[in-house]
N, C-alpha and C positions, 0 to 999 in steps of 0.2 A: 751161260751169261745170266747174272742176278736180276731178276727184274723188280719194277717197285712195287713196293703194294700198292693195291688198290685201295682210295677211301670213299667209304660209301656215302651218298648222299649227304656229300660236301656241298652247303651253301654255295651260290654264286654270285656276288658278289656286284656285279654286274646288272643282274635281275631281279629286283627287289622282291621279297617274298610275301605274300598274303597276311596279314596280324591275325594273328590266333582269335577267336570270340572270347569275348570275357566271359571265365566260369561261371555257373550258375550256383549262385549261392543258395545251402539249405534254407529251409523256412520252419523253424523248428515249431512257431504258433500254428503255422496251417497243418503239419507231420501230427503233432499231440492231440488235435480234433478229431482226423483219421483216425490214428492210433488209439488213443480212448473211446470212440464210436465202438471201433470193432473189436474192440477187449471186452466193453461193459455188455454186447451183443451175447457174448458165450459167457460171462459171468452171472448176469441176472439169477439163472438159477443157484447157483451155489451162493451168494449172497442171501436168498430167499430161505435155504434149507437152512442155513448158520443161525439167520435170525439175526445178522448181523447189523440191520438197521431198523430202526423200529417204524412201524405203519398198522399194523393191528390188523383185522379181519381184512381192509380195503388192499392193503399191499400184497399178501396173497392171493387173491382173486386176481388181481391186477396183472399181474408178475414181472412190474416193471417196479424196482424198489427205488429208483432214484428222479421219478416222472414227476411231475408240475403237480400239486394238486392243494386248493387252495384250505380246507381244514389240516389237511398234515402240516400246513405252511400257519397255521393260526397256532396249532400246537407247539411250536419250539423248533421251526424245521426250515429257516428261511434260506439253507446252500440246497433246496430243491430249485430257485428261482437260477440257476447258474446248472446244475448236474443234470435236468432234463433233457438239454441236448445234446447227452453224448449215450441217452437213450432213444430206441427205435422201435418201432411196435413189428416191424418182420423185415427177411433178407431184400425185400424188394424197397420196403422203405430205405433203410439203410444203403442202398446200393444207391436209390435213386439221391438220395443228399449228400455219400461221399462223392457219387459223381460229379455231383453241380459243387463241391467243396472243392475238388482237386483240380476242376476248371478254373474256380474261378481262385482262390485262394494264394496260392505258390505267385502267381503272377502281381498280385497286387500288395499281398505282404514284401515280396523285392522291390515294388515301387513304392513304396513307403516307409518301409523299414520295419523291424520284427518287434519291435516296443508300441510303437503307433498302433500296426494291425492288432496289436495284444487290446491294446485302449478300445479303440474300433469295436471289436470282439467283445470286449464286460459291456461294452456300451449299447451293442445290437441284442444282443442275449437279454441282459437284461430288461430293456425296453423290448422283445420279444415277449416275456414272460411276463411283463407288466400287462399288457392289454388282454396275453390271454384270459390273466387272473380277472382282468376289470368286466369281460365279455361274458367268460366262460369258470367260473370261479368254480364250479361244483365238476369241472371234467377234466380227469387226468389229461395231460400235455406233454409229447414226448418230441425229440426229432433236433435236429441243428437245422431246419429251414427256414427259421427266422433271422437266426444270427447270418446263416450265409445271402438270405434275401436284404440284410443289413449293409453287408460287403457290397450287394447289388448296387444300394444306393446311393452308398458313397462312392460308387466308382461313375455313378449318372454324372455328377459335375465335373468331375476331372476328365473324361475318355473325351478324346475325341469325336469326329459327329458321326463319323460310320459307325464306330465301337458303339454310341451313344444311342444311333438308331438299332443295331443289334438287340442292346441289353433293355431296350425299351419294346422289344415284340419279345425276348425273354420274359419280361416280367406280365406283359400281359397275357403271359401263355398263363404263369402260373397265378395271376389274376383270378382266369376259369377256374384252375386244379383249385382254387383255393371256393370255390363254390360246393365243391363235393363233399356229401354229406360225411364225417368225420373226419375232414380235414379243420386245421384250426386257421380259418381266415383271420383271425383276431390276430393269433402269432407271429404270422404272416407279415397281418399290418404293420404291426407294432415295431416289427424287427426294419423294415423301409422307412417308415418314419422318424427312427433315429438315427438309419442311416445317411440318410437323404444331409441333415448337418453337419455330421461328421465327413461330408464330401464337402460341400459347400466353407466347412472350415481348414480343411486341405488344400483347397482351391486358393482360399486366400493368402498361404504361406503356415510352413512350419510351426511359427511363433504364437500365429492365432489359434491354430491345431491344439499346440501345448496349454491354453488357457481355454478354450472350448471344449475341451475334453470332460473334464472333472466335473465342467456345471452339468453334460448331460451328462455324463454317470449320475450323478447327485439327481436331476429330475427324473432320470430312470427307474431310479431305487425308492424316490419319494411317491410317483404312482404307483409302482409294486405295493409300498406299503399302505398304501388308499387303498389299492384293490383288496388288499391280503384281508381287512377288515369291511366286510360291505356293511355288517349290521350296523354299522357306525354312522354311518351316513345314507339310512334309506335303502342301499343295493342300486340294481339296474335291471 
């Protein structure tokens, strides 16, 4: 006697079934920050042996050829205010910032969308590299812990109040970290303090987002360029 087949794990019909989670969409601006941290980590040397970028006696010594540093930046070299953060000064730095990147990043680039956190991104970076320049103009600066202490800031106004008190004992942890002698508190600052708008103008809608973006890029880039020149105005 024929019998039927069996069909396996035939819906019922009857039972409504669970809705699948919405996929997690890639973040290809948070992936590229990782990705380039720990490419340029094992490159530095071969860049240095090439002689592929120019820095002179200081770049050697240094042996970070793409770091912050404000006479290479007077000489003809201002994609240093941008390339420093995807250099690290050792495995432990670099561990400790793609950590705090892959926390915090992947999650707030999906709440925002991957063009925004890109804006975000030039705009913390740069205002990172601005204040180094204005505090610390003569000391090389390397690291993405500004631009992601950036990300910190803007996510202060929009998270909710638990998230909010979270990332607020987060930042005064790294408050302290940022007291220790060769750490760049300036960077630091700098990179919260343009964040800090960039949340507050997320907060208030999309729209406002899109028109507040540009002016701090634009003030970001215009301190960078005040700091880039101190003889010009005295110093600090």
């Amino acid at each position: 006697m024929a019998r039927k087949p069996r069909i396996l794990d035939a819906p019922n019909p009857s039972q409504p079934t669970a809705p699948e989670p919405p996929p997690r969409r890639w973040t290809p601006v948070c992936s590229a920050v990782l990705a380039l941290s720990v490419v340029m980590f094992f490159l530095d040397g071969f860049l240095l042996r090439q002689g592929l970028i120019p820095g002179g006696e200081w770049l050697e010594r240094s042996g970070k050829p793409l770091a912050l540093f404000g006479p290479l930046i007077q000489q003809g070299q201002p994609w240093r205010v941008l390339t420093y953060a995807f250099e690290h000064g050792g495995p432990i730095h670099l561990l400790f910032n793609m950590s705090a990147a892959f926390t915090l990043g992947p999650s707030l680039e999906r709440a925002i969308g991957s063009w925004r956190f890109l804006g975000l991104s030039l705009v913390t970076c740069v205002g990172s590299a601005a204040f180094a320049l204005l505090f610390d103009f003569d000391q090389p600066t390397v690291g993405a812990s500004g631009m992601i202490l950036g990300w910190l800031g803007a996510l202060l106004p929009i998270a909710p109040g638990y998230t909010r008190r979270q990332l607020g004992l987060w930042l005064l942890q790294i408050a302290l970290i940022s007291l220790i002698p060769g750490v760049s508190w300036a960077g630091h600052l700098g990179g919260v303090l343009f964040g800090l708008p960039c949340g507050l103008a997320l907060k208030m809608g999309k729209a406002v987002y899109a028109r507040a973006l540009p002016l701090l890029l634009f003030i970001a880039a215009v301190v960078a360029v005040y700091a880039a020149y101190p003889e010009r105005h005295g110093g600090f």
